[in-house]
N, C-alpha and C positions, 0 to 999 in steps of 0.2 A: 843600241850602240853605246859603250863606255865613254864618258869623254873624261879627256885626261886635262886637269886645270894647267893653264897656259896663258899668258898676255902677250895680244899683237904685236910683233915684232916694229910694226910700221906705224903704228895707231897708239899702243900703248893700253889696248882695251881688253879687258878679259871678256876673249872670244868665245870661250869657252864655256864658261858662267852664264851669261848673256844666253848662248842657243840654250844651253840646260831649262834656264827660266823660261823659256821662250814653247819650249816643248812644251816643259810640265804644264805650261799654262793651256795645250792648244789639250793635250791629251789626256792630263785628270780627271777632267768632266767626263771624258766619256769613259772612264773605266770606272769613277765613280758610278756612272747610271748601271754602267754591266754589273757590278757589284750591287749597288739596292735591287736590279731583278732577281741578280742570283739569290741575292738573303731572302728575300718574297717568295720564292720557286723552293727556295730548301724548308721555308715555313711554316707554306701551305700544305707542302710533301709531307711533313712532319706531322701537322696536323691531319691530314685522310690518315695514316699509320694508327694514329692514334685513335682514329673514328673507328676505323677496320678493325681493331684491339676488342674495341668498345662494344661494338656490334657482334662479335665473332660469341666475347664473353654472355652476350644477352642469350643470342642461337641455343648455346648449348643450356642456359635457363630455361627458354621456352619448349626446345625438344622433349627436353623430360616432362611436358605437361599435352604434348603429343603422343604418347603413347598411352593406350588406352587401358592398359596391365595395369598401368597405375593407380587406375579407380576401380580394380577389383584386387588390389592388394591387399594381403592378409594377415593377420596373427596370429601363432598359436601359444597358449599358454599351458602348459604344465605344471597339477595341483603337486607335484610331489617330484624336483629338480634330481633329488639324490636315485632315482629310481628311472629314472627319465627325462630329456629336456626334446625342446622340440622347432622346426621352423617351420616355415610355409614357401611356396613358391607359386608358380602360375599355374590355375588351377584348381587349387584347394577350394572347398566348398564350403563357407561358414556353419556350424554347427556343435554340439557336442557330444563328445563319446570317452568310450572308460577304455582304460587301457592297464591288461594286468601284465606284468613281467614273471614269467615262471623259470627260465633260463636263459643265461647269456652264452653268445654264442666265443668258443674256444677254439684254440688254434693247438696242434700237438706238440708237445715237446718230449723231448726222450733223454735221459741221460743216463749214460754208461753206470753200470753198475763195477764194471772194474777200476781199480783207481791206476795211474799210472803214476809216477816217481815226479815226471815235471813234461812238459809240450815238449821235450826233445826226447821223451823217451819212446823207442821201438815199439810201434801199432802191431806190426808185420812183418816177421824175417822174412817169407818169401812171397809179397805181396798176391794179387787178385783183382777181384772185379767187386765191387757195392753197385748190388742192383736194387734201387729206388722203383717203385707202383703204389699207384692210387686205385682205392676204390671204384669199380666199375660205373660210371656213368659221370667220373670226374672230369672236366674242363683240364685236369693235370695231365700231363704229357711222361710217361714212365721215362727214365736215363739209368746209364750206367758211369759208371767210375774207374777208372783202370789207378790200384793202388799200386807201387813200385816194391822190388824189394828192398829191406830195411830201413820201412818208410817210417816216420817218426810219428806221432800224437797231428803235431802242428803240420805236417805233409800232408794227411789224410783230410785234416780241415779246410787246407788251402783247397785240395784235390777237390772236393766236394762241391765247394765256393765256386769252382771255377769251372764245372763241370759245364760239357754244351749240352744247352737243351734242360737244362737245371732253372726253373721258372718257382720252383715251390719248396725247397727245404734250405734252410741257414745252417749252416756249422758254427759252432763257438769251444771255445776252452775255458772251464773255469778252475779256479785254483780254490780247494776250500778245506775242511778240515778230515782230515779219515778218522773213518769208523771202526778200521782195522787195528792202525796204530795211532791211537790216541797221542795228540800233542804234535802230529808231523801233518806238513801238508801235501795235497797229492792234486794231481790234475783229474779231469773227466773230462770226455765230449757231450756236448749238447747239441741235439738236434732238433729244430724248430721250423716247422710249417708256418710257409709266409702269411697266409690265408688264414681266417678261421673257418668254421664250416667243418662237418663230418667229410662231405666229399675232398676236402683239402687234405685230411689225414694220409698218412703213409705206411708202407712197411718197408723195410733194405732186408736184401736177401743178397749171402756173399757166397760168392767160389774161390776158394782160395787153396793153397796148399800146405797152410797151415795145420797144424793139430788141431784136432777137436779141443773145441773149448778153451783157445789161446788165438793172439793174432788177432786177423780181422775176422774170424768167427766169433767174436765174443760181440760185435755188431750186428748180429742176424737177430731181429725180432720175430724170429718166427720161434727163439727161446724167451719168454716173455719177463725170465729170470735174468735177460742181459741188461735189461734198463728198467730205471725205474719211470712211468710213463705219464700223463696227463693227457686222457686221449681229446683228441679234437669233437667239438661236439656245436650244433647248432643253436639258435636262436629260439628262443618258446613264448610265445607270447599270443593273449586272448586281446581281441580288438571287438567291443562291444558284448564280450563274450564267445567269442569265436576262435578258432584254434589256428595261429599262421608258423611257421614255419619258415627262418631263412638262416644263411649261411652265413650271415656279419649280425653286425650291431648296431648299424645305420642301416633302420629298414624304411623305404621310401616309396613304394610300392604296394603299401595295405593300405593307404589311406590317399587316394589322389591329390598330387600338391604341396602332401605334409611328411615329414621327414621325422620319422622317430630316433633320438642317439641315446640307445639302453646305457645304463649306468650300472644296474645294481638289481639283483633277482628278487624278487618279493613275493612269494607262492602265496596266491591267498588277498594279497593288497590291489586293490583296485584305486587307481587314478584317474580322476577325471581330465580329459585333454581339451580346451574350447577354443575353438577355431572362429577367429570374430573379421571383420572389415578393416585393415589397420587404416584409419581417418587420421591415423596422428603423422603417419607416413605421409599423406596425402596433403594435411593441412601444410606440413616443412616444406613439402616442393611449391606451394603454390607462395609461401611465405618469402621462398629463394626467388620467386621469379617477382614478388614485390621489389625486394633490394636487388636486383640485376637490372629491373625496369630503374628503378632511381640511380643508381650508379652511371647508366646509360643518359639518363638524363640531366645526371649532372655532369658531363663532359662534353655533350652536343654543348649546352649551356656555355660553358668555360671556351669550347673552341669558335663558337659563335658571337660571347661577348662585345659588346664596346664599350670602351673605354672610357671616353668623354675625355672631361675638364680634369678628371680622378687623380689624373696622373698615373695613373695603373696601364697595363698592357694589353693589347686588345688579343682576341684571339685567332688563333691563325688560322679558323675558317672563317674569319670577318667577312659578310656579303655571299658566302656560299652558298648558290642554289642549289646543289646536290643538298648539301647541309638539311637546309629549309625545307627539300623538299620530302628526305626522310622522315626530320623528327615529325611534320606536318602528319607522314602515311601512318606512322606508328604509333602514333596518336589515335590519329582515325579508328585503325586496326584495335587498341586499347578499349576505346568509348564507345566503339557503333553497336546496336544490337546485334546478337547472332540468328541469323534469319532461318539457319538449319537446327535450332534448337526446340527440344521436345520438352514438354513439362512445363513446369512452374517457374524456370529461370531461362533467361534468355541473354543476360549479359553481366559483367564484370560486377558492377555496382550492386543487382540485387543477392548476389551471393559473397557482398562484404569489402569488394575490392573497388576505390573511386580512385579519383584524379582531381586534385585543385587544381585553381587554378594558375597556380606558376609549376604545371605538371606535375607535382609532385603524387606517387602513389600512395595510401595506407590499406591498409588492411583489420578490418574488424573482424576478427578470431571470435567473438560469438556469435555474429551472424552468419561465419562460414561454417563453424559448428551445426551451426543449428539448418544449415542447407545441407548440410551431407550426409547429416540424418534422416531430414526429410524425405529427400530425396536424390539420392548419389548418383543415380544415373543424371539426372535434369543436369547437374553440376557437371560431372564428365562431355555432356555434350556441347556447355558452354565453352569450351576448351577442346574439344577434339571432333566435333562432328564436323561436315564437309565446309562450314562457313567459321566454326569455333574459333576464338581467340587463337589459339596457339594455335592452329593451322593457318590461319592465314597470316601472323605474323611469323611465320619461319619462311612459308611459300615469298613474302617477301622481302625476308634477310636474307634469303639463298640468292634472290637477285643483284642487291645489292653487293655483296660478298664474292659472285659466282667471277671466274676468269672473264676476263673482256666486258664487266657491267660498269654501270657509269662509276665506281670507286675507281677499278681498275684502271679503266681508259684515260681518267683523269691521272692518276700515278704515270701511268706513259707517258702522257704527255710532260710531265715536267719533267720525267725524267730525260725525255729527249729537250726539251730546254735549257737543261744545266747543263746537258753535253756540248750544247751548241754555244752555252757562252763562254766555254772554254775557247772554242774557236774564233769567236767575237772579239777578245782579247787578243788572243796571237795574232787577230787580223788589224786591231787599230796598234798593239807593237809594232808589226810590220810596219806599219804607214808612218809612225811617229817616228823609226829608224828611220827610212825614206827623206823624210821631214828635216832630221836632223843632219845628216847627211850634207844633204841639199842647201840648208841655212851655213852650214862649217864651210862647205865651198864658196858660197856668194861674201859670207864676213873676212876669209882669208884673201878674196880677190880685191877683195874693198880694201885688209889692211895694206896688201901689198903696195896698192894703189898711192896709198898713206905715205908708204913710205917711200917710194919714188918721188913722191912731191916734194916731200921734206927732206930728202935728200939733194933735187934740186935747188930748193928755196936755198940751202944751206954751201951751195957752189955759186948758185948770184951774188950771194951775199959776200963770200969772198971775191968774188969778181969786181962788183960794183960797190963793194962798203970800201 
């Protein structure tokens, strides 16, 4: 309720001042408390957000140390880059072999050996049909073309481009210098197979009603004097000495795992190609999930903090059992041996990776060296067999993390506490209006009261003075 400043009529009291002070004083206190909960419930909220963050970021650290690809991941090197370069993927078998390049594989192209004047000049005064076919056994699908009459250079290219069922030739125009008339330039069409590969090649066969040898007859390769040609041709390549055969240049398929990407033919040149364990991939991910694990542990820290005498700020999971009782499990999960491990290693520490004691993690990079050599599986199973490190610290960050786990449920709950002290408010508003109300009526009864006396005292007084 507004009150508007006023002094008793009767009394001479500011009635109105008086109930004001009178409230503030009954109802600050308690919106002050609803306010320090609210600040406490939006702080602690803040802080699980921030845990959630923290945790979420660790997850996908330690997932990558769940998957078991990881510790048969591979490298392949390539003695001679220009000739050849090379990767590996899941699968690839460590070892070495020779690899010769005798042909790269080509895609066709054809260009008109007629020159035209410029892309708007007349292909065809009374147009026809361009019938495109591939070699028998091709994946290519044959099409036709219905050209218009007085179709232009640049019509017949479009035509082409846009042809249904057109999956394997390009049309283009280029402008460049004639051979006819020297010093003038002329256009041509180019025809280009999207594919490399012999079976990608083409022919166009036209019906037209053209003259022989004009029109869109001067497009039929079955005159081999209409274009000048680059026929399409395949891949040639010896792998250990052995003869393959394919239709690209990225062949992945001769060697399980490993992906050859031809550069450069070299009849005669032999490359060694060696396919090794990449350790250096392996050493990075276990290096990431050191700084993911400290990262993680310096923010439980920070949100767990007390303050003291400091003067500094405590954190806003001060006293939190959820808190405590994480960083306690993943810890556990860090330090305990792994009880499903096979070999010469069985936990964190003997393969390089410890814990001080203000939880801090390091990592000794020549004693995980010298573990992965040893022995790369023992290591992979310190980490991924059924009890591993990173199996049971994901098994439980998904708990924590999952819908309705004690992160979650705790977020509901405050968040139905901050809803509710909205209402808390508008409930002791209510009362404090009420309140004041109630006070404005009993003070104005009083002053009226006031001022009937004094207005009698002030009629005695003439009476009797």
């Amino acid at each position: 309720m507004t009150i508007s400043s006023s002094t008793g009529i009767g009394s001479g009291i500011d009635i109105n001042g008086i109930v004001s002070q009178l409230i503030t004083a009954e109802g600050q206190p308690q919106f002050d408390a609803i306010t320090r909960r609210q600040t406490a419930a939006q702080t602690q909220l803040s802080g699980l957000g921030t845990l959630k963050s923290a945790l979420s970021s660790f997850q996908t650290a330690v997932q990558k140390l769940t998957n078991g690809n990881l510790f048969t991941a591979t490298q392949a090197v390539s003695a001679n880059t220009a000739i050849f370069t090379t990767t590996t993927s899941v699968g690839a078998v460590p070892g070495t072999h020779t690899v010769e390049v005798d042909q790269l594989a080509k895609s066709q192209q054809s260009i008109t050996a007629t020159e035209y004047a410029n892309s708007g000049s007349v292909a065809s005064a009374n147009g026809g049909t361009l019938n495109f076919t591939y070699p028998a056994g091709s994946a290519k699908t044959a099409f036709s073309v219905a050209i218009g009459a007085n179709s232009t250079l640049a019509n017949v290219r479009d035509a082409i481009n846009a042809a249904a069922g057109n999956n394997g030739v390009t049309a283009s125009i280029i402008n460049v210098n004639s051979t006819v008339t020297p010093g003038t330039t002329i256009s041509k069409l180019v025809l280009n197979s999207k594919d490399t590969g012999t079976a990608n090649g083409f022919s166009v066969g036209v019906t037209s009603a053209d003259a022989a040898g004009t029109g869109l007859n001067v497009l039929n390769t079955a005159t081999p004097a209409n274009y000048t040609t680059v026929a399409a041709a395949d891949a040639m390549i010896k792998v250990d000495g052995l003869a393959a055969t394919r239709s690209t240049n990225t062949i992945s398929d001769v060697l399980p795992g490993v992906t050859l990407n031809l550069q450069s033919a070299a009849v005669g040149t032999v490359v060694n190609l060696g396919v090794s364990l990449d350790t250096t991939a392996i050493s990075k991910t276990i290096s990431d999930f050191v700084t993911a694990y400290n990262s993680l542990n310096s923010t439980t820290h920070s949100l767990g903090q007390y303050a003291g005498t400091s003067g500094g700020t405590n954190g806003a999971l001060l006293g939190d059992a959820t808190l405590r009782n994480i960083s306690t499990k993943l810890r556990q999960d860090t330090s305990n041996p792994v009880t499903s491990a096979t070999g010469n290693y069985n936990s964190l520490a003997m393969i390089g990776v410890s814990i001080d004691k203000t939880g801090v993690m390091s990592l000794d990079t020549t004693k995980l060296t010298a573990a992965l050599t040893a022995n790369l599986s023992a290591v992979s199973n310190v980490f991924t067999s059924s009890n591993g490190v990173a199996t049971r610290l994901n098994a439980d960050l998904t708990l924590y993390l999952q819908s309705g786990g004690a992160l979650d449920s705790q977020q509901t709950s405050l968040s139905s506490q901050l809803t509710s002290f909205t209402a808390q408010r508008a409930d002791v508003q209510s009362r404090m209006d009420s309140l004041q109300a109630s006070m404005l009526k009993q003070f104005t009864a009083m002053d009226a009261a006031v001022g009937q006396m004094k207005s009698t005292a002030t009629y005695l007084t003439k009476v009797f003075g």
